[in-house]
C-alpha positions as CSV (number, residue, x, y, z in Angstrom):
1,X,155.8,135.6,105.9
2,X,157.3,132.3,104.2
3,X,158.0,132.7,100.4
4,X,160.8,132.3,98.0
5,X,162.8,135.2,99.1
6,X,166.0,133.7,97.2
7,X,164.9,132.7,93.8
8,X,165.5,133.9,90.3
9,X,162.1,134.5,89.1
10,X,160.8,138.0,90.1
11,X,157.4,136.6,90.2
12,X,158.1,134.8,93.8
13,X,158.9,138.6,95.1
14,X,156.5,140.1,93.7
15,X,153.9,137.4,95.2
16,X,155.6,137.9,98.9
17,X,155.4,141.7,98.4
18,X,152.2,141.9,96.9
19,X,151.2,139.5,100.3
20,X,152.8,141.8,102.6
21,X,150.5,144.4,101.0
22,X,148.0,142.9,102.3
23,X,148.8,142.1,105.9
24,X,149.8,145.6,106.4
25,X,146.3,146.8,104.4
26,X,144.5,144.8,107.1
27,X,147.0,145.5,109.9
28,X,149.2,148.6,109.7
29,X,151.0,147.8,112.7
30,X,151.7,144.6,112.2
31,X,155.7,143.3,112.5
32,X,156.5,141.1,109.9
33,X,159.8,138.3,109.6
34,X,160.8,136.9,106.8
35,X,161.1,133.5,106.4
36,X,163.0,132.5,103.3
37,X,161.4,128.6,102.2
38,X,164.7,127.4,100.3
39,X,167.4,130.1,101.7
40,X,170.5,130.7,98.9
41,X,172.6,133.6,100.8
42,X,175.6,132.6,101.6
43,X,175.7,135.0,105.0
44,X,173.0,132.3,106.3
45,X,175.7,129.2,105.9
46,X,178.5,130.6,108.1
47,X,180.7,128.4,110.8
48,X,179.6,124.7,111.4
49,X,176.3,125.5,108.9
50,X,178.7,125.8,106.3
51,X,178.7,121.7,106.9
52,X,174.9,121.7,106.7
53,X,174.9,123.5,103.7
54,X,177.8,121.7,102.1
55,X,176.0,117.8,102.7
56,X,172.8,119.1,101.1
57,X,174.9,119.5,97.7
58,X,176.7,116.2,98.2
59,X,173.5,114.2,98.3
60,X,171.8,116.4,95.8
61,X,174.5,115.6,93.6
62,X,174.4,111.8,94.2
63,X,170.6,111.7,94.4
64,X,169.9,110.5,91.0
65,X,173.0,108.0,91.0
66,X,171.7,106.5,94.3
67,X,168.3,106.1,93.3
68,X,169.6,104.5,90.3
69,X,170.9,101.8,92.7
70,X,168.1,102.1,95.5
71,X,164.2,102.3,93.6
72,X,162.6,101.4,96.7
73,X,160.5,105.1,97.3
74,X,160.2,104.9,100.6
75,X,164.3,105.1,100.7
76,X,163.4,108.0,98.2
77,X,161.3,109.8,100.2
78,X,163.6,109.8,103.6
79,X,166.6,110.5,101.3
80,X,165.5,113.9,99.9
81,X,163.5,114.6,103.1
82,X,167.3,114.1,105.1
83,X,168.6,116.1,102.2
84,X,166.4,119.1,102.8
85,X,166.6,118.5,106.4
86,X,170.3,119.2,106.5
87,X,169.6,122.5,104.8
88,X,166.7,124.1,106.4
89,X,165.5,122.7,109.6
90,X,167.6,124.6,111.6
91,X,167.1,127.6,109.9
92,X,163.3,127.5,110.2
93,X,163.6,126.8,113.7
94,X,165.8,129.9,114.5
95,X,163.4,132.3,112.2
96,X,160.3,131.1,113.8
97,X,161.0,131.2,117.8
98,X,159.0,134.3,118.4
99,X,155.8,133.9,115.8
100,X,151.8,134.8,116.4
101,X,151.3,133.5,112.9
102,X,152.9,132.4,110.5
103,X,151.8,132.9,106.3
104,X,152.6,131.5,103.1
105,X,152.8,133.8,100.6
106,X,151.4,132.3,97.8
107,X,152.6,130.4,95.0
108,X,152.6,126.4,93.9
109,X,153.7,125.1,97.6
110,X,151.2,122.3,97.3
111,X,153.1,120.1,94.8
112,X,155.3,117.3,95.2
113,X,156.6,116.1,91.8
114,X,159.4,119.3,90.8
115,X,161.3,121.7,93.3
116,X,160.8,119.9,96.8
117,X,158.5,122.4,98.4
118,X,156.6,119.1,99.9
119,X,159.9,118.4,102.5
120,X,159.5,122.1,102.9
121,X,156.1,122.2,103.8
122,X,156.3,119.1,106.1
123,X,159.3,120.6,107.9
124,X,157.7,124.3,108.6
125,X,153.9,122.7,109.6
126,X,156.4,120.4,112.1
127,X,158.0,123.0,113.7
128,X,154.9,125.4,113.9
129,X,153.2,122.5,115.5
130,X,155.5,122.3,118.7
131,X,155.4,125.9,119.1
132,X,151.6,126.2,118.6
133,X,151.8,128.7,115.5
134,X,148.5,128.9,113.1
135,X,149.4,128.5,110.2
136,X,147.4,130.2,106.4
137,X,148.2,128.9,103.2
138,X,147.5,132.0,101.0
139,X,146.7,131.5,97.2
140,X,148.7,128.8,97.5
141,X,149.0,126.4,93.7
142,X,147.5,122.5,93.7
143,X,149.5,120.8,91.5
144,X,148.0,117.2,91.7
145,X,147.8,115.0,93.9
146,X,148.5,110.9,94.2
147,X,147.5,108.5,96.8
148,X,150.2,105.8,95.4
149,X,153.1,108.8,95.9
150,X,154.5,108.7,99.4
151,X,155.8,112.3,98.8
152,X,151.8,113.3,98.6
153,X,150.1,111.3,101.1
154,X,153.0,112.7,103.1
155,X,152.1,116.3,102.6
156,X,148.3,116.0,102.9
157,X,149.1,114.4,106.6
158,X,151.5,117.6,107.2
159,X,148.3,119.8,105.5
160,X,145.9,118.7,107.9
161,X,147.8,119.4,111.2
162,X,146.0,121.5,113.5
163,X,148.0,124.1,113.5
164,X,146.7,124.6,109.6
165,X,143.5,127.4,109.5
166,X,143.3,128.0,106.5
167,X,144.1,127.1,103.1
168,X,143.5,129.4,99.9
169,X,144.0,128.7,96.3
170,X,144.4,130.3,93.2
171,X,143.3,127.3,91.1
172,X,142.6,123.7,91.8
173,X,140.0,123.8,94.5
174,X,138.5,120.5,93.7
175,X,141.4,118.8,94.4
176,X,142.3,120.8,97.1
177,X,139.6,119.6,99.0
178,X,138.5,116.4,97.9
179,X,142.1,114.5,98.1
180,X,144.2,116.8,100.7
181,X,142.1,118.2,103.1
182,X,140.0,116.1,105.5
183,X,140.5,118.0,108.9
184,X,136.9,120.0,108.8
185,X,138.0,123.0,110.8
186,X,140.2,124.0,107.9
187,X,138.6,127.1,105.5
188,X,138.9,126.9,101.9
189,X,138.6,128.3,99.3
190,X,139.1,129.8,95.8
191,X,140.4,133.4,95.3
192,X,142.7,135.2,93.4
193,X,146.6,135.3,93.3
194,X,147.6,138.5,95.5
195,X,149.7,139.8,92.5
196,X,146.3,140.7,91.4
197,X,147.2,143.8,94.1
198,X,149.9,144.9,92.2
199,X,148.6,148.3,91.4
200,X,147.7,149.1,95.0
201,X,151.2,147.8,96.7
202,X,153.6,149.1,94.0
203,X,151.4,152.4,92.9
204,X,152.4,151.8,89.5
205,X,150.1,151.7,86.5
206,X,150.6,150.7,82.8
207,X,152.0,153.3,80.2
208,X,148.9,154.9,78.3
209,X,151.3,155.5,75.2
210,X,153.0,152.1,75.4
211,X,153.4,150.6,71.9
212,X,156.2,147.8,71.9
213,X,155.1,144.2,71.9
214,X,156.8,142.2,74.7
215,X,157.5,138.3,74.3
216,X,158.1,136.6,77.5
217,X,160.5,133.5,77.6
218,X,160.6,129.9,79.1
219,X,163.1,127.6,79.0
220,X,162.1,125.4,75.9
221,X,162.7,122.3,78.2
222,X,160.1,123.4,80.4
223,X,156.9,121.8,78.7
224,X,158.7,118.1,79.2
225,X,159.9,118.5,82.7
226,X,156.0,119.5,83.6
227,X,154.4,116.4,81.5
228,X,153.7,117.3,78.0
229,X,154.9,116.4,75.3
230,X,156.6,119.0,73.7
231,X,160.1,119.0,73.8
232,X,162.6,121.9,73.3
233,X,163.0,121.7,69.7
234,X,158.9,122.4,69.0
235,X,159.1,125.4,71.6
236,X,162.4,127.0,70.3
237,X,161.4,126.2,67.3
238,X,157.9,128.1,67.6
239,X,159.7,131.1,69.1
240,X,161.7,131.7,66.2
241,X,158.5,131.0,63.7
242,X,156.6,133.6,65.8
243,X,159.8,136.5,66.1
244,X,160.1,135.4,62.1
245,X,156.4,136.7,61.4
246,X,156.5,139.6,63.8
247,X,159.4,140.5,61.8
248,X,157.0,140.1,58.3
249,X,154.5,142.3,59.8
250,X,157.0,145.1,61.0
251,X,155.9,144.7,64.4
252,X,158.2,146.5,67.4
253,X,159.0,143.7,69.8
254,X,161.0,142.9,72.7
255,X,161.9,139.3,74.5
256,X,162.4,139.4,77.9
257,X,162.3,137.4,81.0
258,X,161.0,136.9,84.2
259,X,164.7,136.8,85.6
260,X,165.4,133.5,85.5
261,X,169.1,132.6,83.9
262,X,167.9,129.8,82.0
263,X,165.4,131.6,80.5
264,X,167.5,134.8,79.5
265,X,170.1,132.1,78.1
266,X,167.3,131.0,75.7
267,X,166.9,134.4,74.4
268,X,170.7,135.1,74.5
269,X,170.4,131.7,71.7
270,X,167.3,133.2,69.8
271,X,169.4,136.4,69.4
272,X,172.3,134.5,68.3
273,X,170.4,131.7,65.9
274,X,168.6,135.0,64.1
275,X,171.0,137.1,64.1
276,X,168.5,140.4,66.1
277,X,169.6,142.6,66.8
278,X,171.4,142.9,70.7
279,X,168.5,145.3,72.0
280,X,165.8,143.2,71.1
281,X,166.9,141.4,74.1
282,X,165.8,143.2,77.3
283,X,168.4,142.5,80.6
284,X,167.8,140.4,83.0
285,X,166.1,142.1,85.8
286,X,167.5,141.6,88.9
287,X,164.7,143.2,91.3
288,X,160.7,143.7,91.6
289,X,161.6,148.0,90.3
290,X,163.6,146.3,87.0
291,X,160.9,143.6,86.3
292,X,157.4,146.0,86.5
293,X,159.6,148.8,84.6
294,X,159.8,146.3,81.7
295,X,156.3,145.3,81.8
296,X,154.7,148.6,81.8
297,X,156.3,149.6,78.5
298,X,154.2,147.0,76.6
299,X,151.3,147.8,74.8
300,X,150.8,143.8,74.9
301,X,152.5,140.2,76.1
302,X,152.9,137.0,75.1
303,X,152.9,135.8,78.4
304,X,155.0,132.5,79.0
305,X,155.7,132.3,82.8
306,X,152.6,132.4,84.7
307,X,153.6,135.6,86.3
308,X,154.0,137.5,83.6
309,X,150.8,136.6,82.5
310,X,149.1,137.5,86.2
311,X,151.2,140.7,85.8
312,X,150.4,141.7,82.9
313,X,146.5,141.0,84.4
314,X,147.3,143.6,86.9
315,X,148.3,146.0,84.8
316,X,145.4,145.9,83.1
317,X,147.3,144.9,79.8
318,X,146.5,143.0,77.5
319,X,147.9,139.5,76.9
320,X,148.1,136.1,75.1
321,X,149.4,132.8,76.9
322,X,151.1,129.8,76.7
323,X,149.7,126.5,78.6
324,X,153.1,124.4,79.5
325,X,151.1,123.5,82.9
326,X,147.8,122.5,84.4
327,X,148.6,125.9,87.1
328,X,148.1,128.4,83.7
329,X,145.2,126.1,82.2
330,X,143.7,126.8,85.6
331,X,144.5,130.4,85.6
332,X,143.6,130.9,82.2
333,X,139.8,129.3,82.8
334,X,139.5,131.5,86.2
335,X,140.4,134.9,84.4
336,X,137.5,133.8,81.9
337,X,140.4,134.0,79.2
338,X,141.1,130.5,78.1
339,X,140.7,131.2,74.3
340,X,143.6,133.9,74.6
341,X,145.8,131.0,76.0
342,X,147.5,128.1,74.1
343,X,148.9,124.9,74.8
344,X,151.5,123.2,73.3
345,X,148.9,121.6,70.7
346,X,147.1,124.8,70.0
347,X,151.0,126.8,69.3
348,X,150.3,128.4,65.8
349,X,152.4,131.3,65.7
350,X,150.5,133.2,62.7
351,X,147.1,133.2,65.0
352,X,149.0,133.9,68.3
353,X,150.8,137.7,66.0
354,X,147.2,138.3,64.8
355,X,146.3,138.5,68.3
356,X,148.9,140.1,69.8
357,X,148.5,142.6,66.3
358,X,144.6,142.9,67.4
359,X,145.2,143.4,71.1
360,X,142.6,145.8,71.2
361,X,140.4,142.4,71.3
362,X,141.7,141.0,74.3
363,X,139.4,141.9,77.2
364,X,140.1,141.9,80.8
365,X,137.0,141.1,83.0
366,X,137.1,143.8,85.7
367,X,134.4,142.4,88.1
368,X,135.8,138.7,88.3
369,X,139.6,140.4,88.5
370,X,137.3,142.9,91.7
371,X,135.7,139.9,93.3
372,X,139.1,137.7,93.5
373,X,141.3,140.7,95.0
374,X,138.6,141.0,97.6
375,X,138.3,137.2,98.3
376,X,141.8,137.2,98.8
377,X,142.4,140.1,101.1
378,X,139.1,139.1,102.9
379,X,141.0,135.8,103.7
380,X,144.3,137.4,105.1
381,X,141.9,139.3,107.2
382,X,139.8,136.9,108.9
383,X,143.1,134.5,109.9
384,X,144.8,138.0,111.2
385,X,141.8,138.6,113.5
386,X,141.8,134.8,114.6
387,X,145.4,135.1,116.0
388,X,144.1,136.9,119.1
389,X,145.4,134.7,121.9
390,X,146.2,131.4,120.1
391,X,149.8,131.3,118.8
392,X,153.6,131.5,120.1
393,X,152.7,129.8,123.1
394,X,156.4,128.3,123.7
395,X,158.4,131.2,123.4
């Protein structure tokens, strides 16, 4: 199971939990390892790996002074590739010596413009290849693609190894399959994410007496460093407009975050700017247990990180969104609920309180949320039952 075991946001546990669900749903026996995409423990770096780990920060560090120098992005490419290299390789190849099959959780690993996950990608396909280990792509996120980007064209090559079976995603099938995939034998298709499972892996359900309003946070940066136009001023900016007029209409409200620290700062800053009360601000959870506990006292979200939003979906409650990315304008369209989501031209903050005021109004379309769940599970099935006699041949 390959997933972000090691970041901040609890929505990347939740999505390799929820996906472990499902293996086990299909499989009961099955023996599952864990392997971490970007691993942050610092038990992993011991002895000479401690040099490994230690040359990864010196060129991450130095990357954006070098390429200053160096534009040239082919040197790019090889540089963050080496950097990444240094980090991981070895790690993937000691975590993957005895594999049938190997699974990507879920979550945006097609992309190659923010977090790396391309060199990740490459690197794991690589070493599945020379071991003979199929490899699914579950849910994964299609965040563009560009044939002028050597970082792309370098992924869809890795993408259409042979080793590849299948490839699922939660959004952007068109592109999936009209720019990335070309090697025929590989299924596709679109399903939902397997967060959509919450309720069945976690046995937990909404509170039927919830009545707080819960506003989700994002770092205000985040609508730039994804494309648009907005920059942190407009999004902090809305924030305190919209806690203002939930304020004016005596409505019982909450911020919180998905557990990232950048995000939780942010509301640390709302609290501050003003001057709310210090409760107003939920904790930082820390695990899956903190992070559902939070959601399921709210009557209704405004749901900033995407998996708040598919959370809150889960759960069966009801929800408004923000649009900093083409993933949630996707998401948004596939849930049938675009005109409860917003994008950083549509942010009026007196229609977004009306709605979270009126959340009786917002509608969650059981059958499409039914026919995704199955889609997905079906999926994880059918590559399951395929591994019969085809992988871990070099053990």
């Amino acid at each position: 199971m390959v997933g972000l075991f090691s970041n901040e946001n609890i929505g990347d546990y939740l999505l390799v939990e929820s996906a472990k669900f499902l293996l086990r749903k299909h499989s009961p026996d099955i023996s599952l390892q864990d392997v971490d995409v970007d691993p942050r423990d610092p038990l992993i770096f011991q002895g000479r790996r401690r040099i490994n780990l230690y040359l990864h920060v010196l060129l991450l560090r130095n990357r954006n002074m070098v390429f200053s120098i160096i534009r040239l992005r082919t040197f790019q490419y090889f540089y963050e590739y080496f950097m990444w290299w240094l980090k991981v390789n070895w790690y993937y190849k000691e975590v993957m010596q005895s594999l049938d099959g190997l699974v990507i959780a879920g979550g945006g690993f097609i992309k190659f413009k923010t977090q790396g996950l391309n060199y990740l990608d490459e690197q794991i396909i690589k070493i599945a290849e020379k071991r003979n280990i199929p490899v699914m792509f579950n849910a994964v996120g299609v965040e563009g693609y560009d044939p002028n980007d050597i970082r792309s064209r370098r992924l869809k090559r890795a993408l259409n190894s042979d080793v590849v079976r299948v490839i699922t995603t939660r959004d952007d099938l068109t592109t999936l399959r009209n720019s990335y995939i070309t090697n025929k034998s590989i299924i596709s298709d679109l399903v939902g994410d397997p967060v959509f499972w919450l309720q069945d892996a976690f046995s937990i359900e909404k509170r039927s007496d919830a009545v707080n309003v819960g506003i989700n946070l994002i770092n205000p940066d985040n609508y730039k460093e994804y494309g648009g136009e907005a920059d942190s001023f407009k999004i902090a900016n809305f924030y305190k407009n919209l806690i203002q007029e939930l304020n004016i209409q005596g409505v019982d409200f909450y911020l919180f975050s998905n557990g990232m620290e950048v995000d939780q700062r942010f509301g640390e800053q709302l609290v501050a700017a003003m001057n709310l009360p210090q409760n107003r601000l939920i904790r930082r959870p820390e695990s899956s247990v903190e992070f559902l506990a939070t959601m399921t006292d709210f009557k209704v979200i405004l749901a900033a990180r995407m998996h708040a939003g598919i959370v809150a979906y889960a759960l069966d409650i009801p929800k408004v969104g923000l649009i900093w990315s083409e993933k949630i304008d996707f998401l948004a369209h596939l849930l049938g609920e675009r005109d409860a989501y917003f994008n950083e031209e549509e942010l009026d903050y007196r229609t977004i309180v009306q709605l979270l005021i009126e959340s009786e109004s917002l509608k969650i379309d059981t059958t499409t949320k039914d026919t995704l769940k199955q889609k997905t599970f079906s999926h994880i099935g059918s590559f399951l039952d395929d591994l019969d006699g085809t992988g871990g041949e070099e053990r």
